[in-house]
N, C-alpha and C positions, 0 to 999 in steps of 0.2 A: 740627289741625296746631299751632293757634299754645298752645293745652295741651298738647301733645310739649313743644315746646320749652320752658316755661316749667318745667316738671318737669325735664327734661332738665338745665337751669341753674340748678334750686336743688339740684339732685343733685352736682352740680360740687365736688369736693374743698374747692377755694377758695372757694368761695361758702358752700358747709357750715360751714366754719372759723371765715368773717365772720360768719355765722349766730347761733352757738353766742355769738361774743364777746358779738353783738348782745343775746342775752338773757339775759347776765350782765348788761351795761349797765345794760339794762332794770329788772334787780332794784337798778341802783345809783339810777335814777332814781327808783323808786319810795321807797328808803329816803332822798334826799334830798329830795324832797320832804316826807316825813314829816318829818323836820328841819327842811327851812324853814317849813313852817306850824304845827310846834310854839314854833320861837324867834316868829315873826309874832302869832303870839297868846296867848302864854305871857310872854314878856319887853316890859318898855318897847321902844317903836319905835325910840327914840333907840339904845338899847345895841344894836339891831340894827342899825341904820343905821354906827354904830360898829364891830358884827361886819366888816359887808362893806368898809368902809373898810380895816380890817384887813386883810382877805384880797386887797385888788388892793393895796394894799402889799406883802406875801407877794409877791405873782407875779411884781411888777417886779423889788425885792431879790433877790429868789428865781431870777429867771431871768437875773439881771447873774449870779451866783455859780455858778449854774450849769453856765455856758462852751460850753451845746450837748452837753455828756457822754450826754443822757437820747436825742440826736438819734442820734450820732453810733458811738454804742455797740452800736447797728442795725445803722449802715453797716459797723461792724469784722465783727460776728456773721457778716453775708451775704459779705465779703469771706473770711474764714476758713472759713467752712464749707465755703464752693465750693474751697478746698483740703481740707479734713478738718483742720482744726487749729483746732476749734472751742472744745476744751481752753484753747487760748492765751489767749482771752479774759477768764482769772483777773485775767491779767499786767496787760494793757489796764483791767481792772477798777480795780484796786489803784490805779492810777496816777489816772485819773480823783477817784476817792477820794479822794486826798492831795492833787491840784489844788484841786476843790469846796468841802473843807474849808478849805482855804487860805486861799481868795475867803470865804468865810465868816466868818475871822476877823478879814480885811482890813476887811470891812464894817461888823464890829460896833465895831474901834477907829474909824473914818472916822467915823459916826455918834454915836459917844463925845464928838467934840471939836469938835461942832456945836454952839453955844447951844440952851437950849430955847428961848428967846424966841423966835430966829430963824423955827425951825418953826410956832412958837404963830402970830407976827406972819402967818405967809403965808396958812395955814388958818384966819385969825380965829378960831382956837379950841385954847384952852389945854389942852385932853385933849391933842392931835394930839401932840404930842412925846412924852409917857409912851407913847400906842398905836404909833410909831413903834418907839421904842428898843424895848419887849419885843417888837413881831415881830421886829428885828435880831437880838435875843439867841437866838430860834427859828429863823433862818436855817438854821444846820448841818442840825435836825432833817427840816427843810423839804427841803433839798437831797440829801440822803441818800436818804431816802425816794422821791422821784422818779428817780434813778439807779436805786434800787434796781427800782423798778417798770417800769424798762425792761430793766434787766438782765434780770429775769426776764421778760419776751419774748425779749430777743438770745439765750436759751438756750434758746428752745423750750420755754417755761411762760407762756403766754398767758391760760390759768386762774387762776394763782396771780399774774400780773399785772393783770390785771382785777378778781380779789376783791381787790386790796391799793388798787388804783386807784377802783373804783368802792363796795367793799361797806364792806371791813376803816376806810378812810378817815372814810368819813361816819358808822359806826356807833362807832368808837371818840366822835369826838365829841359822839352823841346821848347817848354810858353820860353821857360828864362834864356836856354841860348838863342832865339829866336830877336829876342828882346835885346842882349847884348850885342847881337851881331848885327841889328839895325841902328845900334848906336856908335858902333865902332869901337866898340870893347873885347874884343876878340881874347884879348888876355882875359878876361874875366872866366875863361870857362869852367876851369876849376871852380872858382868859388860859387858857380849858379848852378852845377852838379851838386856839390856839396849843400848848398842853400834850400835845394830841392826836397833833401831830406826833415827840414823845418816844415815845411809844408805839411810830409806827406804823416809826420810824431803827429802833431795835429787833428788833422783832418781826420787819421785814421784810430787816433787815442777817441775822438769821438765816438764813431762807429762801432768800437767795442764798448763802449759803454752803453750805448743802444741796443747793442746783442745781447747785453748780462742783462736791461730792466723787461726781457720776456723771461727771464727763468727765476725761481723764488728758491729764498735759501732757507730749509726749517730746523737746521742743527746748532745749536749754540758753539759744540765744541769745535776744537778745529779740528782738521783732520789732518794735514800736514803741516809740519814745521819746516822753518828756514832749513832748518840741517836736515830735514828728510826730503825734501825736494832738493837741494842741493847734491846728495846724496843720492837721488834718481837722476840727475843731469849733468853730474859734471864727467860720467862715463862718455854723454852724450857730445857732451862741449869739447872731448877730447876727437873725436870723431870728427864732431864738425869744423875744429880748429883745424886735424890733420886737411879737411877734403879743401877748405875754404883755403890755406896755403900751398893745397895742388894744384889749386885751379890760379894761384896768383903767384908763385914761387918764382915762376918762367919770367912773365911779365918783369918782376920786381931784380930779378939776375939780370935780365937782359937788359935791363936801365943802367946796372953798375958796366956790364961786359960795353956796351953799343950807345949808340944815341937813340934817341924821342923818338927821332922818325921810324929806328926801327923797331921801335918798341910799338910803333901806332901799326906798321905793317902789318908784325907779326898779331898783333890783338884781333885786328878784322879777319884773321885767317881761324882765330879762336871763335871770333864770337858766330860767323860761321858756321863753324864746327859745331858748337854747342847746340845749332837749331835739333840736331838730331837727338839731342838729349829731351826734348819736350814734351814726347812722349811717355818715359821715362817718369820727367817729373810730375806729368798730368795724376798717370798711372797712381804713380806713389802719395797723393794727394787723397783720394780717395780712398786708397789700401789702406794707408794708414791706420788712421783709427777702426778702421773694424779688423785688423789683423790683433791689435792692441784690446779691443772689446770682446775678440775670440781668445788667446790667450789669458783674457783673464776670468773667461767660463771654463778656460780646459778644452777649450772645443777646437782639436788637433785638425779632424775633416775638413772644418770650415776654414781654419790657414792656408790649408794644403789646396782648397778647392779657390779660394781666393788668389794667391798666390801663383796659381795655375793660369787662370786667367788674366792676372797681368802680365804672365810673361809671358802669353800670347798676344795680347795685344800690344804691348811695344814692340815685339819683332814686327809685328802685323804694318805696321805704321813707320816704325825709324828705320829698316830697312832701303826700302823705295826713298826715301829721304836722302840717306846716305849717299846710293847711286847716283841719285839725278844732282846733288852736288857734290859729287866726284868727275862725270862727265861735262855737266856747266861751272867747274872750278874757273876756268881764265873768264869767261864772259862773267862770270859774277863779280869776283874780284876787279872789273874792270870799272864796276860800276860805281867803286868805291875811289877811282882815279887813275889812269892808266899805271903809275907809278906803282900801285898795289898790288900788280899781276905777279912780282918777283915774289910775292910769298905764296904762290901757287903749291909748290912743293910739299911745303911745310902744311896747308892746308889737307892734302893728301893723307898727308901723315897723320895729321889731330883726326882727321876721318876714320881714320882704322881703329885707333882711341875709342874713338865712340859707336862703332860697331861690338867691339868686346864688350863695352859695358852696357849696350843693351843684349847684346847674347848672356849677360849675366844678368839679366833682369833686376829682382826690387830686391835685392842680395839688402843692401844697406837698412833700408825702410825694415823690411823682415828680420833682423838680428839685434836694430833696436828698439823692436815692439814688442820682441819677446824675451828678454831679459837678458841679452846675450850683448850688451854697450858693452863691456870689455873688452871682450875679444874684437867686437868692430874697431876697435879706437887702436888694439893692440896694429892687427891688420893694417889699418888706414899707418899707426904712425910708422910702421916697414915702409911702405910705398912712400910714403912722404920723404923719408929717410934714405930710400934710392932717389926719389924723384931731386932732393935737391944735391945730392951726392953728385949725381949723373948731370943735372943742370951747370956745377959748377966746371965739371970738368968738359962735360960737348959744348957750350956756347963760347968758350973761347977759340976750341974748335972749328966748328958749323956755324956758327953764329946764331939766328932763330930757326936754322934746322935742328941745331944740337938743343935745343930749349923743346921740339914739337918730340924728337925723339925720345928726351927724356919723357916728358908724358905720358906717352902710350905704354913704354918699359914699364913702366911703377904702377899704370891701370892692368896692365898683364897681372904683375903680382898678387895687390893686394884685392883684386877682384876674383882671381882665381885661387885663391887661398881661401878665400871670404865664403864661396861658392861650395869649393872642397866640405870646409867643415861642420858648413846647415848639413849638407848629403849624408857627412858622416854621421851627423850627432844628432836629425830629428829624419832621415829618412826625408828631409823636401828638398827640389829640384828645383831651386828658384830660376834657370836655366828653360829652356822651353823641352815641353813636355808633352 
């Protein structure tokens, strides 16, 4: 009986769908892993420690400019479709575009007419201004690129969204440090990270344009305005700015508190950690848009029966993940260089992190597909607001253990708050059930 049913449910349309994403993921983890343990033992620690400093720079920057468009361009897709005028989404496109770039270029004059000192003095360390301004200057490419990789979801190209997301991404940067490290530019790494992003605005600006010339637009007028998409996304932007400087807040303290090296420690103990999130974010790729297509027929069963099954299947999945790197925590870590192993601890800890928030299932996905971005953003900016509260005072502490404990506290919070209030307020248990 209960292998009926367990076949029965991975036969499931939706579940097949999550499936399929789930093992493209798969192939993106394995190829960033390859990455990380090639820079980890290939490059000085420092300049990788400087990598990742870089890159939760990126996410903050990256996600103030990017207004929520990558969220929000979901919720157009599933509103539109459920009319048929999935076409229209060019228009919506376009516009987006011209906002992101905008914020883009705001950012990189804002940052212009900053002192470097300023920067130098905060980070005790006179790189931080130069690694600053060149990610400002990649912002655009940054920002592009991530539109672009939701576009092509919002258009039913979840394939070509996830190779540009997990495959196209990481591999473009292995060709350039690959390329630098046989030339003896080791200090280049920064810039062939950020470089990478050039590529992938590009490559991947094409791609969706190839997805819009299968669908025809037959309405003259528009349907959304600058300020009414703005107005559906910047609830969204506040949400993803709060999670984008959770998941980088740590990193970015632990660079003013410590040096590079343990900033590069503590990061592979994150990135890591994160594997058990890919379930997670498979899941919510999928959900997505038809929680957002259901919502906008009224259709409560179909959330609830959606929903349901996501959050059976990320327990189903990032459970067993979690364990088996909890028990091969030192031999993983080692593999990153013996030196690595001292953030064992800390990995432990980001593990628990990430067992809450898949016990909390598509809590997020769910609250901003059905009209409810406020209260996500309010939520998210509590937990952001311990998480750095708490960063600032345990890493001088703990050093990147007081940085993994803040995390996990402020994933308590504003995931169990977030969880609370769908139960109270539409009767669903995005929770397993």
């Amino acid at each position: 009986m209960l292998k009926n049913r367990l076949i029965s449910f991975l036969k499931d349309g939706f579940v097949n769908k999550s499936l399929k994403v789930l093992l493209l993921r798969g192939g993106g983890v394995v190829l960033f892993f390859t990455l990380t343990l090639f820079l980890t033992n290939f490059f000085p620690t420092e300049e990788v420690g400087k990598y990742d400093f870089t890159r939760s720079i990126l996410l903050i920057i990256g996600g103030l400019c990017l207004l929520g468009m990558d969220q929000s361009i979901i919720y157009y897709s599933g509103a539109l479709k459920s009319n048929n005028q999935l076409g229209e989404l060019k228009k919506v496109y376009k516009k987006m575009l011209s906002m992101v770039l905008g914020m883009s270029l705001i950012s990189f004059f804002l940052f212009a007419i900053i002192p470097n000192h300023l920067i130098a003095s905060f980070f005790d360390k006179k790189e931080a201004s130069n690694l600053i301004f060149n990610t400002v200057i990649s912002i655009g490419a940054f920002t592009v690129t991530l539109l672009n990789i939701d576009t092509l979801r919002a258009l039913q190209k979840p394939f070509f969204s996830e190779l540009y997301r997990n495959i196209y991404r990481h591999l473009s940067f292995l060709i350039l440090a690959t390329i630098i490290f046989f030339s003896n530019q080791t200090s280049w790494l920064t810039h062939a990270f950020l470089a990478s992003f050039f590529v992938l605005a590009l490559t991947s600006s094409i791609r969706v344009y190839s997805a819009f010339r299968e669908y025809k637009t037959y309405k003259i007028q528009e349907l959304y305005s600058h300020k009414a998409i703005f107005i559906v996304s910047y609830p969204m932007a506040l949400s993803s700015i709060s999670y984008f400087l959770m998941q980088s807040i740590d990193v970015v303290l632990l660079s003013k508190f410590s040096t590079f090296e343990t900033v590069a420690y503590y990061a592979a103990a994150v990135k890591i950690a994160t594997i058990t999130s890919l379930v997670l974010l498979s899941v919510n790729i999928i959900a997505g848009p038809k929680i957002a297509e259901f919502y906008t027929q009224n259709d409560k069963e179909g959330i609830k029966t959606i929903v349901k099954k996501s959050s059976r299947l990320i327990l189903m999945f990032s459970i067993p993940a979690i364990l088996f790197l909890f028990v091969f925590s030192e031999f993983i870590l080692s593999l990153f260089g013996e030196q690595f192993i001292k953030a064992k601890y800390v990995l432990w800890v980001l593990l628990l992190g990430q067992l809450i928030r898949s016990l909390s299932g598509p809590i997020v996905i769910y609250m901003n597909m059905t009209g409810k971005q406020n209260k996500m953003h309010q939520f998210l900016f509590l937990g952001l607001g311990i998480n750095i509260l708490l960063n600032w005072i345990f890493i001088p502490m703990f050093g990147m253990q007081g940085a993994a404990y803040a995390t996990v506290i402020s994933i308590i919070v504003w995931s169990g708050i977030a969880v609370a209030y769908a139960y109270k307020k539409d009767k669903i248990k995005t929770f397993i059930s």
